[in-house]
N, C-alpha and C positions, 0 to 999 in steps of 0.2 A: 417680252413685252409686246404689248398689241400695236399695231402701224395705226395711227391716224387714220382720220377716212380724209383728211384733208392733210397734204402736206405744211410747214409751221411758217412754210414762204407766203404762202397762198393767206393761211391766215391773217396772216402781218397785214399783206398790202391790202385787203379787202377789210382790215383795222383802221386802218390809214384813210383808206378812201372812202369810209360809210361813217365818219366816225360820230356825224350832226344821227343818227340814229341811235347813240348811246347804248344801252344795253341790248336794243333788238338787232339780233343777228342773222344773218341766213340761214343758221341752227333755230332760230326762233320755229314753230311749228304749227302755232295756232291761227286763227285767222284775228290779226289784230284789231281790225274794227269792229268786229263783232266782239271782242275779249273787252275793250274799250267800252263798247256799250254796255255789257254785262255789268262792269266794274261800276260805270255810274249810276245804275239800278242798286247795285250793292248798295253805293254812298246814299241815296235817296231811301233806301230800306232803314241804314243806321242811323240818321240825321231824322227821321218820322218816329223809329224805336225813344231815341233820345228825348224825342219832345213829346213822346207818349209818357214815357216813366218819369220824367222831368211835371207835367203836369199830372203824374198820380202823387207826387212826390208833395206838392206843395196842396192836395186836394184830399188828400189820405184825411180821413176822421173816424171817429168813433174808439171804443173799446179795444179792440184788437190792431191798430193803426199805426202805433208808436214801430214798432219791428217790420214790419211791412212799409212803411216808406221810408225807414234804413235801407230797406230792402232797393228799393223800387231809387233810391239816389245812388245807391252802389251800381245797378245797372246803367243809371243814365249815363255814368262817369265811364263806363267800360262800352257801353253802347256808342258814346262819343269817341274814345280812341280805334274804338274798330271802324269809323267813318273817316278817322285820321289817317289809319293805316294804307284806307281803302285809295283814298286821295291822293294821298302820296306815291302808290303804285300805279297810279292815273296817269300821273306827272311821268315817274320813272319811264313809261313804255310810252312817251310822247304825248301823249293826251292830253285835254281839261277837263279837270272835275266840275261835274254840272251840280253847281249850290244855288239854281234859279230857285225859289220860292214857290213860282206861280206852278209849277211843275213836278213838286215835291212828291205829292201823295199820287199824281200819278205815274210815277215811273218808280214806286215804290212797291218792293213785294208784299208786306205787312202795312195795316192800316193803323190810321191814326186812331185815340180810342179820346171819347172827352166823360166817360162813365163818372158815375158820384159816390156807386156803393164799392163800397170798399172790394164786397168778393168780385163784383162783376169785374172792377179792375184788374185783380188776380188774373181773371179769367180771360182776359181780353191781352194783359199782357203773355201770357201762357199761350194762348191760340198763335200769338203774332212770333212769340221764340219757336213754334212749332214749325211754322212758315217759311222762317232765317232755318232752319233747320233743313229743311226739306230740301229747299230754292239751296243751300250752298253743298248742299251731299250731291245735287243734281251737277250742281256747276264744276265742284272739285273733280267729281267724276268724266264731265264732259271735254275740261282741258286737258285730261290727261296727263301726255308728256310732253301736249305740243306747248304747254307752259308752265314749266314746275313749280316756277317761283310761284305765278298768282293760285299758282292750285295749292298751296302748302301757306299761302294771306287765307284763302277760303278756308281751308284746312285748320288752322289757328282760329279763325272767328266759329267756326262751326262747335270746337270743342267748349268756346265761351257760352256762345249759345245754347248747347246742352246742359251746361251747366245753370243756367238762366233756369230753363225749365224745370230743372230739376228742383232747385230754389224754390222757384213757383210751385211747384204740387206742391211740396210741402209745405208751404205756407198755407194751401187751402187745405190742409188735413188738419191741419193746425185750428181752422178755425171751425167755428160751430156751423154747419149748413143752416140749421131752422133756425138761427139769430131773427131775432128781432131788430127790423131796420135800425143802425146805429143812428 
């Protein structure tokens, strides 16, 4: 069996005495203010996704509409737990989750979209799963191992998000390009 790199004394009392740190350890590896800040860029990305597909949601019209803002409430609901998650992980490594308002769209990686046509929504949602896409491949890759856990929160939302997209094209294959405005 392999020795510890740290004897189980050692561990104990440095349990003991760090213990208002909670889960972050001197095994911790990442630079935690900066993972902090990453994390509340995450929640200000989820929380803008949410209140984009939330208002495609209740603005969806015409012909092709009905399945598409099924569509577009299913994401809202999954775009909100992934701002839950992100929150929560916030909290866990000491932090506060920044739910200012005034500050939303800008510390958000994906933009807020207020489109009317139906595809431009597609599109706008689609562009913005692209972006959560990119922004958290970049971030899971960046943490590493200096923090498993939030790389494996990124890791988990990342896979939702492909899925989003994936969603997305198909819904615009789905529909007619030379429609006439609904």
């Amino acid at each position: 069996m392999a020795d510890f790199l740290t004897d189980i004394t050692t561990l104990r009392e440095r349990a003991r005495r760090e213990m208002e740190k909670g889960p972050v350890t001197e095994a911790y590896g990442a630079d935690l203010e900066r993972v902090l800040q990453v994390l509340n860029e995450a929640l200000a990305t989820e929380i803008v996704c949410t209140l984009r597909y939330k208002r495609h949601y209740y603005t969806a019209s015409g012909l092709y509409s009905e399945p598409v803002a099924a569509e577009f409430l299913e994401h809202a609901a999954q775009e909100q737990e992934h701002a839950d998650k992100v929150a929560q992980r916030i909290v866990q490594l000491g932090g506060r989750p920044d739910f200012n308002p005034e500050t939303l769209t800008q510390r958000a990686h994906a933009d807020y979209d207020a489109s009317d046509d139906l595809v431009d929504m597609i599109k706008e949602d689609l562009v913005a799963e692209r972006v959560a896409i990119a922004s958290y491949t970049e971030i899971a890759k960046w943490l590493g191992d200096g923090d498993p856990t939030t790389r494996r929160v990124f890791e988990d939302l990342l896979a939702q998000e492909e899925e989003h997209a994936d969603d997305l094209r198909g819904l615009l294959e789905r529909i007619p390009q030379d429609r006439k405005a609904d």
